[in-house]
C-alpha positions as CSV (number, residue, x, y, z in Angstrom):
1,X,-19.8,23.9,7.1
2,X,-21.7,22.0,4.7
3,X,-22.9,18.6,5.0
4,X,-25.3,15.8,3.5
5,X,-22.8,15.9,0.3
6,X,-22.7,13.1,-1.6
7,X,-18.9,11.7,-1.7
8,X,-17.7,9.0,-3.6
9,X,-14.0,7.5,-2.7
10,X,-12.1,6.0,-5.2
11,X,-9.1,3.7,-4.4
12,X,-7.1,1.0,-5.4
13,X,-7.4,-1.1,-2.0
14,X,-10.1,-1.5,0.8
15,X,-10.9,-4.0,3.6
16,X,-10.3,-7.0,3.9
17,X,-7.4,-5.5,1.5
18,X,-4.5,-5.2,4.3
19,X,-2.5,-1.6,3.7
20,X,-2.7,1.8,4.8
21,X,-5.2,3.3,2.0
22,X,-7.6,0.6,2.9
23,X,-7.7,1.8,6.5
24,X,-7.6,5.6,5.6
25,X,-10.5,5.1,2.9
26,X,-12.5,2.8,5.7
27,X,-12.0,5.6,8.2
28,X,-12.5,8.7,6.2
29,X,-15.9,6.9,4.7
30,X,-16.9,6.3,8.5
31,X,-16.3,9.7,9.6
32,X,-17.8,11.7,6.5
33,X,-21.1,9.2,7.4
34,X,-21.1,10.6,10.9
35,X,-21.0,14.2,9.6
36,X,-24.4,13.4,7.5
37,X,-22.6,13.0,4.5
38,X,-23.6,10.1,1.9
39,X,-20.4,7.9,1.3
40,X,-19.8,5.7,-0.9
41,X,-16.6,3.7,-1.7
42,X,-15.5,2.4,-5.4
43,X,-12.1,-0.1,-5.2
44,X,-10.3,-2.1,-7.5
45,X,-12.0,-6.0,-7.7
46,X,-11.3,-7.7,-11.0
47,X,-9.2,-4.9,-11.6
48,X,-6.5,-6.8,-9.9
49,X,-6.2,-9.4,-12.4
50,X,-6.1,-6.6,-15.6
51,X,-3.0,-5.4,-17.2
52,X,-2.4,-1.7,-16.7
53,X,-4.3,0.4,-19.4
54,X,-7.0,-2.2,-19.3
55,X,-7.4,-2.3,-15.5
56,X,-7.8,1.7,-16.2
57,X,-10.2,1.7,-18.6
58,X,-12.5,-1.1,-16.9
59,X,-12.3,1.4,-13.8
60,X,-13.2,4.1,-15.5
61,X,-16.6,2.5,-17.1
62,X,-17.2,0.8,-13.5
63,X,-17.2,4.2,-11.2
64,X,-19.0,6.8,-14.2
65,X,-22.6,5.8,-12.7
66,X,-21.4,7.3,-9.1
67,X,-19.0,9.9,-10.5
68,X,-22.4,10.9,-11.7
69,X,-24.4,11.1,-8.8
70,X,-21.5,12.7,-6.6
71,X,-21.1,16.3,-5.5
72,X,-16.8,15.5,-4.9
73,X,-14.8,12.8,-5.8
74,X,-11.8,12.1,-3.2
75,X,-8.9,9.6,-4.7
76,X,-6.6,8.0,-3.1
77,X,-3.9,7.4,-5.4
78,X,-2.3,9.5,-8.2
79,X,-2.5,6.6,-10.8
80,X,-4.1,3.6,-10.7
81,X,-7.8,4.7,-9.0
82,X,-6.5,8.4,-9.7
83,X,-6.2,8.5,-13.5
84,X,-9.9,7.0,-14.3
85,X,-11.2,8.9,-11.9
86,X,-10.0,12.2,-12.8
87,X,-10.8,11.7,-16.4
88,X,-14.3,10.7,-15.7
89,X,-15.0,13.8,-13.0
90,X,-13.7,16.3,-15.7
91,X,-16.0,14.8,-18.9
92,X,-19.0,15.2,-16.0
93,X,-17.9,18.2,-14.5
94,X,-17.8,17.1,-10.8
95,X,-15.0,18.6,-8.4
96,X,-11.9,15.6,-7.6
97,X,-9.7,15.6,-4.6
98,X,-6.4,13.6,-5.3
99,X,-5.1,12.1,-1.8
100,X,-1.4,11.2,-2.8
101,X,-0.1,8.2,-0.9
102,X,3.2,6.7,-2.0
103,X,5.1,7.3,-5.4
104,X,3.8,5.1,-7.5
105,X,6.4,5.5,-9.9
106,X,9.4,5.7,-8.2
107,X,8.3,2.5,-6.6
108,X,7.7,0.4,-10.1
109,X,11.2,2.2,-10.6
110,X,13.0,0.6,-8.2
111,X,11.2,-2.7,-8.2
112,X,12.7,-3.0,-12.1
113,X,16.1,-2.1,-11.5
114,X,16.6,-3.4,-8.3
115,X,18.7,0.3,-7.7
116,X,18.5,1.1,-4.0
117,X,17.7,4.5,-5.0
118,X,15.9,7.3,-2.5
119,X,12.8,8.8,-3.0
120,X,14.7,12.6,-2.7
121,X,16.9,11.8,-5.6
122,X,14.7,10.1,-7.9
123,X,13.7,12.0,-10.3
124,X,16.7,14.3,-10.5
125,X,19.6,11.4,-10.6
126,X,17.1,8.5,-12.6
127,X,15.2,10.7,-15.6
128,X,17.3,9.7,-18.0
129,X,16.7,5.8,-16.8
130,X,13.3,5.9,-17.3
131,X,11.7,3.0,-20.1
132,X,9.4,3.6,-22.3
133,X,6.5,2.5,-19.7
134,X,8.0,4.9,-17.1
135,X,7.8,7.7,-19.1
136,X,3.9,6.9,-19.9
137,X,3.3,6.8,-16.6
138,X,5.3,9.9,-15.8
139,X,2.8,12.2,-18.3
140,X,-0.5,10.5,-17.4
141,X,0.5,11.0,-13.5
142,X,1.2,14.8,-14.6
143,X,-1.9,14.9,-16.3
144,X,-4.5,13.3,-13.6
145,X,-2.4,15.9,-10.7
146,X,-2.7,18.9,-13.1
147,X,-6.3,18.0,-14.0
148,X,-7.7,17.7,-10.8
149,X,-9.7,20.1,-8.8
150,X,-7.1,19.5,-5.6
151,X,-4.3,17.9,-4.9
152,X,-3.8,16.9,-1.4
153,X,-0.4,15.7,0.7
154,X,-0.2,14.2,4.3
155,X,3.6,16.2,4.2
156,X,5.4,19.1,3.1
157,X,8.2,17.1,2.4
158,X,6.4,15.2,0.0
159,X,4.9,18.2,-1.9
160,X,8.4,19.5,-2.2
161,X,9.6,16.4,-4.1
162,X,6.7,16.7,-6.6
163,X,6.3,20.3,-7.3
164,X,8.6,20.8,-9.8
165,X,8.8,17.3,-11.3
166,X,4.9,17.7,-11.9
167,X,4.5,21.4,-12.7
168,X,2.1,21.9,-9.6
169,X,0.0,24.9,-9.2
170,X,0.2,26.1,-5.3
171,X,-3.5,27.3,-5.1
172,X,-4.8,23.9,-6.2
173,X,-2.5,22.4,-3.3
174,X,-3.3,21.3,0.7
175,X,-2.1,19.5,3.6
176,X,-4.3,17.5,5.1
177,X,-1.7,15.3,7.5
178,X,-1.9,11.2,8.8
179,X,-4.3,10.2,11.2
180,X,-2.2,10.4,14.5
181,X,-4.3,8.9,17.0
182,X,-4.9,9.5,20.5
183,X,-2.5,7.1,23.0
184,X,-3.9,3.8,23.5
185,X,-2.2,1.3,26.4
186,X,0.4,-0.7,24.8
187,X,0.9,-4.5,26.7
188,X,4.2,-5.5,28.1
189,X,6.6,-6.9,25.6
190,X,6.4,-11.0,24.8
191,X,9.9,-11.3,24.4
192,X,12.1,-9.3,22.1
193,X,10.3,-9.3,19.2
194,X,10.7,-6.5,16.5
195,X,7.4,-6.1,14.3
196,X,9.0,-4.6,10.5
197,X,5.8,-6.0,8.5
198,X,5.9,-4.5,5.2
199,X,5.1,-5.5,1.6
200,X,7.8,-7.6,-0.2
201,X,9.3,-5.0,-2.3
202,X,12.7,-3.9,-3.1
203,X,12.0,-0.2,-1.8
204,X,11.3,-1.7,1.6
205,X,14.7,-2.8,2.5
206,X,13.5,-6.2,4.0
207,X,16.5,-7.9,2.4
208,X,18.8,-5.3,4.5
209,X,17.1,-5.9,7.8
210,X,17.2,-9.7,7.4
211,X,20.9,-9.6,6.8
212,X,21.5,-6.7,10.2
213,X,19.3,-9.6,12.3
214,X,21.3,-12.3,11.2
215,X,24.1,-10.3,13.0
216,X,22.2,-8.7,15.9
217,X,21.2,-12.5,16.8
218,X,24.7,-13.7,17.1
219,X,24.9,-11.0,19.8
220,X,21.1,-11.3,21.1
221,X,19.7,-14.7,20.3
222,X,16.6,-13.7,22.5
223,X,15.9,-11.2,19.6
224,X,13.1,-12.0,16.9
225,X,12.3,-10.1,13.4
226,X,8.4,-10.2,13.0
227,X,8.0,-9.5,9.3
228,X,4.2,-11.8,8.8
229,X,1.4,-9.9,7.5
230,X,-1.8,-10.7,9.2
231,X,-5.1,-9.1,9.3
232,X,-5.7,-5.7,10.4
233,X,-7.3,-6.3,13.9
234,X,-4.1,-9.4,14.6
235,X,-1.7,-7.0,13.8
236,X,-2.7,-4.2,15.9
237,X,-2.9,-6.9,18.9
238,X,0.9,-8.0,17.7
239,X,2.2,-4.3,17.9
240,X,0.5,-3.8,21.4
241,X,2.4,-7.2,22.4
242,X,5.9,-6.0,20.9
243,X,9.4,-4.8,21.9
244,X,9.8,-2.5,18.8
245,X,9.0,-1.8,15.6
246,X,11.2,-1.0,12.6
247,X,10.8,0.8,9.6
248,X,14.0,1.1,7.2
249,X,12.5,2.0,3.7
250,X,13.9,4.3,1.1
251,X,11.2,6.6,1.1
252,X,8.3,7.0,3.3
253,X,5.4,9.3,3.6
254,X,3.6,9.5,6.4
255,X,4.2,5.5,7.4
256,X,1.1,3.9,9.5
257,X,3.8,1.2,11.0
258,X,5.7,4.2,12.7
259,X,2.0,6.1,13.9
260,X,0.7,3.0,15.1
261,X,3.5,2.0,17.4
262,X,3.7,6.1,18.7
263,X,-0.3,5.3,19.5
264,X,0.6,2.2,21.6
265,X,4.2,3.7,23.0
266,X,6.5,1.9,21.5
267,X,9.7,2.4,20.8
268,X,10.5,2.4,17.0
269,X,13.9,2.7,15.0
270,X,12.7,4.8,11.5
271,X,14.3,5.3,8.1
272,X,15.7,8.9,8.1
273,X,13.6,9.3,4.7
274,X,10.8,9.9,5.9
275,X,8.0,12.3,4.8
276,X,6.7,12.7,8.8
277,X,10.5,13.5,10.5
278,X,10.2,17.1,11.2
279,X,6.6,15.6,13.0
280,X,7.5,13.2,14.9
281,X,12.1,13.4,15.4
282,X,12.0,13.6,19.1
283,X,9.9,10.6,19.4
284,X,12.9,7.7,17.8
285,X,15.4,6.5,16.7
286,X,16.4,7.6,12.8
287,X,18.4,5.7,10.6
288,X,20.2,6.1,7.1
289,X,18.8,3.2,4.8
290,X,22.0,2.6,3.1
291,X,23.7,1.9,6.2
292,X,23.5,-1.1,7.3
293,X,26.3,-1.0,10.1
294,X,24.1,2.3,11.0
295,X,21.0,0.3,11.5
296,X,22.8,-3.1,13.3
297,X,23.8,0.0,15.8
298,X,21.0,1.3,16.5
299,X,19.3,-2.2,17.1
300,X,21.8,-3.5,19.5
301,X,21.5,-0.6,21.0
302,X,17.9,-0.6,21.7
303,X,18.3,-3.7,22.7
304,X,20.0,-2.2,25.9
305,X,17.8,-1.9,29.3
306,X,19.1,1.3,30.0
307,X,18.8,2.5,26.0
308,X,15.3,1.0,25.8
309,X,14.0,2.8,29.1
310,X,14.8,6.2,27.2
311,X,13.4,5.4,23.6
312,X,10.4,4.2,25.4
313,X,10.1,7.5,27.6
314,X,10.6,9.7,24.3
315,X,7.5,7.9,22.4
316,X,5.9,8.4,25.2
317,X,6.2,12.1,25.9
318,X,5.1,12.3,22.0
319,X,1.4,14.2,22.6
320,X,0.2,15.7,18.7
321,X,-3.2,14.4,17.8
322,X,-4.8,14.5,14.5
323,X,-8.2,12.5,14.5
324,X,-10.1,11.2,11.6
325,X,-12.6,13.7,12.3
326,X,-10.1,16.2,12.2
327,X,-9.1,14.8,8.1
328,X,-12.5,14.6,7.5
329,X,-13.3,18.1,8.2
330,X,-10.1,19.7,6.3
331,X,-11.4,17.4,3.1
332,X,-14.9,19.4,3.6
333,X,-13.6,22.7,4.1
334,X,-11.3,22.0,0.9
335,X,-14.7,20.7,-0.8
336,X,-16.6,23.9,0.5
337,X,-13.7,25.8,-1.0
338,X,-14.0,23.9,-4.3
339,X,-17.3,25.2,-4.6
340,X,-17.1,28.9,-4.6
């Protein structure tokens, strides 16, 4: 297996940034530098401040001097970092990996119309709904996906969604799944408290969950929602502290809340739309998103001694492990691949 390859990451966030691609593109640098690789990382900075289009095109000019210099180019988006970074690795002739994360689009989607729509059904039921911008972004996602050297997806499930919709070509496609890490001792629990820390947006759910704990404590006063963000090393510390964790989105991947609190053996309550469930379904509780009488059930009932003693016992018996030097070597052996 080839090493000392000159990588360059490209991604929208990175440490101190607080979100999951910032840890993955922290970890998979680490880990490609400890194979003998040379690693370097481009994020966004000013970037952050630019309308779209113009945040693009900045990009683009910013990362062309490492693009360059680079043997393979793994992204970490399909649209913001992944657009200028495609363009510039096919005008220089350098092999890209596209790491898809969320669903960019679906989420602006939803964040505009405020429709409580799942990721599944997106593009099938909401097409015809799409603005003018939506659209844009629609055909220059298609294009950076269908100009790419790979495209890579931590799930099938997620591939399956975007097959069609994007006109993907299966040799060009891999599975390269989350970091699931190996079990780490969680602490006792301080108190009932339920981490669901999430970014503010409608896709989330938050709004839901606040309204289901505004019943649960009428029942369970003792319970607390934990919805802060804090940094990266204070939040680890507060799901090692914690009763539960709770994840009711309308669409997840491959969630780090839900791998994170498997690690430390807690018991979690998970959105049933989720990328990882054939992965990881005998180790929670699953919910429907849209129910909200579903998830204030499934709460209360966790809240339960007896109830918690068996979602704690089923996390526990949950034993798959995928390290980050196991990503790091499936994104070589694609690379090697790439270069026959």
């Amino acid at each position: 297996m080839d090493s000392n390859l000159n990588i360059l990451i490209t991604t929208g966030i990175y440490p101190p940034k607080i979100g999951g691609p910032a840890q993955y593109a922290k970890n998979l640098k680490i880990t490609l530098e400890n194979m003998g690789n040379s690693v370097s990382v481009k994020t966004f900075s000013v970037e952050d401040y630019l309308p779209t289009g113009i945040r693009h095109i900045f990009f683009f000019f910013k990362i062309i001097p490492r693009v360059i210099k680079s043997d393979v180019v793994i992204i970490l988006d399909t649209f913001s970092a992944g657009l200028p970074t495609v363009l510039a690795c096919k005008l220089f002739g350098k092999k890209s990996i596209v790491r898809t994360g969320g669903d960019f689009l679906w989420e602006q989607y939803v964040e505009r119309t405020g429709k409580k729509v799942l990721l599944r059904n997106f593009y099938k039921d909401e097409r015809h709904n799409f603005s003018k911008k939506e659209n844009i972004i629609l055909s220059l996602s298609k294009w950076t996906l269908l100009n790419t050297s790979a495209v890579v997806f931590s799930t099938e499930w997620q591939r399956d969604i975007f097959m069609d919709v994007y006109n993907l070509q299966k040799q060009k496609i891999y599975i390269v799944e989350n970091y699931y890490g190996v079990k780490e001792t969680g602490l006792l629990p301080q108190g009932k408290i339920f981490i669901a820390s999430t970014r503010n947006l409608r896709w989330k759910n938050i709004n839901m969950l606040k309204r289901v704990f505004d019943k649960v404590r009428l029942q369970h006063p003792e319970a607390i929602l934990f919805l802060d963000n804090v940094s990266f090393p204070d939040f680890m510390n507060k799901i090692k502290n914690c009763y539960a964790v709770l994840q009711v989105s309308l669409g997840d991947i491959s969630p780090n809340l839900i791998l994170d609190a498997i690690r430390y053996g807690k018991p979690f309550i998970c959105t049933k739309e989720v990328g990882i469930l054939p992965r990881i379904s005998d180790a929670g509780i699953f919910v429907d998103p849209l129910n909200e009488a579903e998830v204030e059930r499934a709460i209360l009932t966790l809240l339960g001694e007896a109830e918690y003693r068996k979602a704690k016992e089923k996390v526990e018996n949950f034993s798959f492990v995928h390290t980050w030097n196991d990503i790091a070597h499936e994104f070589i052996q694609i690379t090697n691949f790439l270069k026959k």
